[in-house]
C-alpha positions, -999 to 999 in steps of 0.1 A, spaced: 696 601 343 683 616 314 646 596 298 647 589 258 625 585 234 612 602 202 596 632 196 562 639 183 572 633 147 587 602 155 623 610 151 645 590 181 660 610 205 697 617 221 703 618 254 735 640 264 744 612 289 745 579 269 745 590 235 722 565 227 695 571 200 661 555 211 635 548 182 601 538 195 581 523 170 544 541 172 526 528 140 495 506 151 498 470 159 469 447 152 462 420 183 456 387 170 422 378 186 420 345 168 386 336 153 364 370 166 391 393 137 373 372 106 338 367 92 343 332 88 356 328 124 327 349 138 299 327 124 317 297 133 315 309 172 277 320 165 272 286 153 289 268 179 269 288 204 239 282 188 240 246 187 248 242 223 221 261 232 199 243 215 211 214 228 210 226 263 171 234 257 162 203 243 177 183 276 157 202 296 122 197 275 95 181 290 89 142 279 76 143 242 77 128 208 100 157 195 121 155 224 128 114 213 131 121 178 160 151 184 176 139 215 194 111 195 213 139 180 217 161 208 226 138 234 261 131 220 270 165 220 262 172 260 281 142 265 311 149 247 313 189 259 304 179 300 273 195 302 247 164 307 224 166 336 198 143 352 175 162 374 152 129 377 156 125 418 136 155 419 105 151 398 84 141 383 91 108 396 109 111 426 126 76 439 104 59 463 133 39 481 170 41 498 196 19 483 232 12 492 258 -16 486 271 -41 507 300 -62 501 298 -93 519 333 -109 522 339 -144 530 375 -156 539 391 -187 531 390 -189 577 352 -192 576 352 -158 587 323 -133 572 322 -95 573 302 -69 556 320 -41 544 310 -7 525 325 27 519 328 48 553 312 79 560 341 109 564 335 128 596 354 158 581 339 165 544 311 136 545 292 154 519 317 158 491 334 124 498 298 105 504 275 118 474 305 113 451 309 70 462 271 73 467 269 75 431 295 50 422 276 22 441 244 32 422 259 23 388 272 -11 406 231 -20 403 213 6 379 237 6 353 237 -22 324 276 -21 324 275 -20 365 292 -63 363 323 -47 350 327 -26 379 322 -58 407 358 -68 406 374 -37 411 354 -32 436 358 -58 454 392 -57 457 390 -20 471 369 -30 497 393 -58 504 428 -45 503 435 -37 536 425 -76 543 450 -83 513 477 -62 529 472 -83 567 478 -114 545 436 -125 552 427 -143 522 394 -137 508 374 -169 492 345 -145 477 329 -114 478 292 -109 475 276 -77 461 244 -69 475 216 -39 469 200 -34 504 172 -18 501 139 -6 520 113 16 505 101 48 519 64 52 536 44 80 530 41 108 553 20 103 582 20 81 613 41 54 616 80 48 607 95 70 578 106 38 564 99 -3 556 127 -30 563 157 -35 547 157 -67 524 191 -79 501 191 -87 468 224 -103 457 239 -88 429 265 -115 421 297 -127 435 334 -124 428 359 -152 437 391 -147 452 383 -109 449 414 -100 466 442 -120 451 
């Protein structure tokens, strides 16, 4: 089967088989590349890019009196665009303690049990670090109360599903600091500080 097309002046083509004349169109066609084809647009992206990096640097500034007086104003924006980071566990003041969360549940039976989140034997790392982290806001953040509830009734819904009835749930931060290196255990006791209590968590 005979190709069409047009010829080098841009005239279409026959073809002896079809009869059918072809016209390619070969003037220039401009791609729409949205903001990076106008001046306008192009200093909007330099400007853009400017401020987050300047944002991004001013996060990761050492403790100062410039860094408070411009973090107020650069804070919202790493917030709102994803890109706020808290290296603190690291340095310069590294925590000197292990916490974790215990739910102490007390049924309407007299019964007690402690519960928390369990390790995953498969993909412990992904699935611990990321409820790690929710049980530290239960105690370090201001706005942790408003998370008890919920909580609670996780931890309890497979007692709510056997039809155990839960009088209240206890959140407690168990603690125990860590020693410094040397002799001697790598860590002191636990000890409980009770957090606060939710009634009839599971209902």
């Amino acid at each position: 089967m005979a190709s069409t097309g047009t010829d080098v002046s841009g005239r279409p083509e026959s073809t002896e088989e079809t009869g059918v004349d072809v016209v390619r169109d070969t003037s220039r066609v401009e791609t729409n590349l949205g903001l990076a084809t106008t001046r306008r647009g192009r200093l909007a992206v330099s400007a853009f890019l400017i401020v987050l990096l300047g944002t991004v640097l001013v996060a990761n500034m050492p403790k100062s009196v410039v860094k408070a007086s411009i973090a107020p104003w650069t804070q919202p924006v790493l917030v709102g665009l994803g890109f706020e980071q808290n290296w603190g566990v690291f340095s310069p003041d590294p925590r000197m303690d292990t916490s974790e969360v215990i739910a102490r549940v007390r049924y309407v039976d007299g019964g007690t049990m402690d519960r928390t989140i369990e390790a995953d034997p498969w993909i412990g790392e992904y699935r611990d670090y990321r409820w790690r982290k929710y049980e530290e806001q239960l105690w370090a953040s201001r706005d942790g109360t408003r998370a008890f509830l919920p909580y609670a009734r996780w931890l309890t819904s497979d007692d709510t599903a056997a039809g155990r009835h839960v009088r209240e749930v206890e959140i407690i931060r168990r603690t125990r600091p860590s020693l410094p290196p040397g002799p001697g255990p790598d860590y002191g006791p636990w000890q409980d500080l009770v957090l606060g209590k939710v009634t009839g968590a599971a209902r």
